[in-house]
N, C-alpha and C positions, 0 to 999 in steps of 0.2 A: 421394502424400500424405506419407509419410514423409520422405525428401528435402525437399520447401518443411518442416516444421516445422524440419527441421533449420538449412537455411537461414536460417529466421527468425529460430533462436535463436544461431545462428551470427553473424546480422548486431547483433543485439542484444546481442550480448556485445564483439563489435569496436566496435563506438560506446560503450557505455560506456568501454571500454580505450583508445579514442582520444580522449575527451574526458577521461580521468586524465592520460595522457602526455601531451596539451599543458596542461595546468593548469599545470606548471611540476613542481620540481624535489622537492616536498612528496611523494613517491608512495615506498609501503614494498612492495616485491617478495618474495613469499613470508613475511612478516614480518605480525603484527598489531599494532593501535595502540591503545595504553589513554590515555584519559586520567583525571588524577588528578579528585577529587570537587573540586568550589571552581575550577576552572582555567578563564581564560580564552583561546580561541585565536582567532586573526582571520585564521587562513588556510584553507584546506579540507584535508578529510583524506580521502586516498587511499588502497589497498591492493589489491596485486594477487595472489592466493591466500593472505590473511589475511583475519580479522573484525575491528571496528573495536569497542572500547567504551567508553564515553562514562559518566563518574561523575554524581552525584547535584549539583544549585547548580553544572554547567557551561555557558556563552554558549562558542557553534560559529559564528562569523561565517560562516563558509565553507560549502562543501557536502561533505557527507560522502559516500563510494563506494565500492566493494567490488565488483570480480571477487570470484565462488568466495569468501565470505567470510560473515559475518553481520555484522547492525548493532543494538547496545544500547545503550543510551540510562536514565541512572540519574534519576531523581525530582526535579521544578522546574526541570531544565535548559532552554535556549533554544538554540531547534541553525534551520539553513536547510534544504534542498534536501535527501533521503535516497535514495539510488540504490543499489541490489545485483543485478546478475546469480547467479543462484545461490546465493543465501542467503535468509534470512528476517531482518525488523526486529521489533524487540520493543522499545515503550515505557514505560517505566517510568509512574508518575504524576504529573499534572501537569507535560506536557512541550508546550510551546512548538516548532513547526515553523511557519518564516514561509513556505515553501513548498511542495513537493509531496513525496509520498513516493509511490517505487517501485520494485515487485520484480517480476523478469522468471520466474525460477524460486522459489519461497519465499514463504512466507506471512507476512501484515502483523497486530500484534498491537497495540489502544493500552493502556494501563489509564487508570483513572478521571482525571477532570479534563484531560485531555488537550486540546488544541488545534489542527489544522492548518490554515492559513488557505487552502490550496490545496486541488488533487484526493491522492485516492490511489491509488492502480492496482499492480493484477496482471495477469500475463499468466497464469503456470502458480502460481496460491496461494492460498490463504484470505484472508479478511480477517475480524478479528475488532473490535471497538472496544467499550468499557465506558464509560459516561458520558463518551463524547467529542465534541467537538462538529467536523464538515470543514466547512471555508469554499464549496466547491465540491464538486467532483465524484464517484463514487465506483465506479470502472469497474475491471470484470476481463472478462477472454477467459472461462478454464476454470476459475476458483474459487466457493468457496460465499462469501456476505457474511451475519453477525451482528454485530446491532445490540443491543448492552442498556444496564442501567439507566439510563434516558434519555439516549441520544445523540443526537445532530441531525447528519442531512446537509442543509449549508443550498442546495442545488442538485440535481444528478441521482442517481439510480442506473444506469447501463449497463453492461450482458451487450454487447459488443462480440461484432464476427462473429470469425471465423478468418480464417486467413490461408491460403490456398491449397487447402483441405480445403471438404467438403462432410458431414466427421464431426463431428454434433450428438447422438450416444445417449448422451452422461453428461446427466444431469439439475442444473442449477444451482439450488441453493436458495439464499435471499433470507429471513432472519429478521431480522423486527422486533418487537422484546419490550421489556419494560416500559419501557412509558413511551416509548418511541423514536419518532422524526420523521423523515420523509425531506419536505422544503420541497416538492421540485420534483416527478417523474416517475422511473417505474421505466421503461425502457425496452430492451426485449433484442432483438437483430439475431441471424438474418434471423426472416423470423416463425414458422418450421417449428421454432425452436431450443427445446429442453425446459429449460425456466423454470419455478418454483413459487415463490411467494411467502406468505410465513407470516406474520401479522399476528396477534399474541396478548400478555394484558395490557395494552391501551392501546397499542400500537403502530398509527401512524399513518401514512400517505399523502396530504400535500395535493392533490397533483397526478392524474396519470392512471397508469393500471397498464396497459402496451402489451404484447403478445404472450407474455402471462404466466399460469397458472396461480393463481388466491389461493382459499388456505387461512387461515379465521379459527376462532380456536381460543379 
């Protein structure tokens, strides 16, 4: 069991690093990357054991990525595609993502007014989101998900399986509070997996609640 996680995260660390090193020539090694507040870039930014961070009124044409790093993101900016092996994302407010955001080890954080038009995903993190609204998906392995002051997920929730393991005793919680919406369906793999789902202040589920525990509060 130990061995394939390793694996896993082994492979998942090599594919991000080999999708920086063919990006081209834009990639800071051992080094982090700031950018200034007001600044426009149109290429992606890369880093391979640095964090990446991104001021307040920046446009990120590109995709931002980080080996071993973290990724921040300052207030109004418009960024693409957010990737980190081993770090955590933290978005400021009112932040525009035209694509997906994800962390393989490290927890995903939005604050208010936020936007992703895509999924977001954890493998090994949290997710936390504050009045944000995801265009799609909103899936982790082993993290807990919190939803507040009304945030929307406009498609799923899923507790994805493991990868090689048949270790399900940590318990995943699932909070949806005030005001919060999930469009679509909670649904966690396989069915034996320990899922709870917390619905309190208006917190809502259109869809169906699949191999889940709910707690209404």
């Amino acid at each position: 069991m130990f061995k394939n996680k390793i694996r896993y995260y082994f492979l998942a660390t090599i594919s991000v690093f080999l999708v920086i090193m063919i990006s081209g020539c834009n990639v800071r090694i051992n080094k982090s990357i700031h950018i200034p507040d007001g600044k426009s870039v149109h290429h992606s930014l890369n880093t391979v054991n640095g964090s990446i961070y991104i001021g307040s009124d920046c446009q990120i044409k590109g995709d931002c990525r980080s080996v071993n790093g973290n990724i921040k993101v300052g207030r109004n900016s418009e960024i693409s595609d957010l990737d980190v092996v081993n770090g955590g994302i933290d978005l400021n407010e009112k932040i525009v993502v035209h694509g997906n955001i994800q962390s393989v080890n490290g927890s995903i954080r939005c604050d208010r007014g936020c936007r992703i038009n895509g999924d977001v995903y954890t493998i090994n993190g949290d997710i936390d989101i504050y009045n944000t609204n995801v265009g799609d998906d909103i899936k982790t392995i082993n993290g807990d998900i919190s939803l507040f002051d009304n945030s929307m997920v406009g498609n799923n929730i899923i507790i994805k399986r493991k990868t090689g393991t048949s270790d399900y005793h940590h318990i995943i919680t699932i909070k949806i509070t005030e005001g919060s919406i999930v469009k679509g369906d909670i649904l966690a793999y396989p069915e034996h997996r320990k899922v709870r789902v917390i619905l309190s202040q208006g917190g809502t589920v259109l869809g169906t609640i699949r191999n889940a525990e709910v707690i209404k509060q």
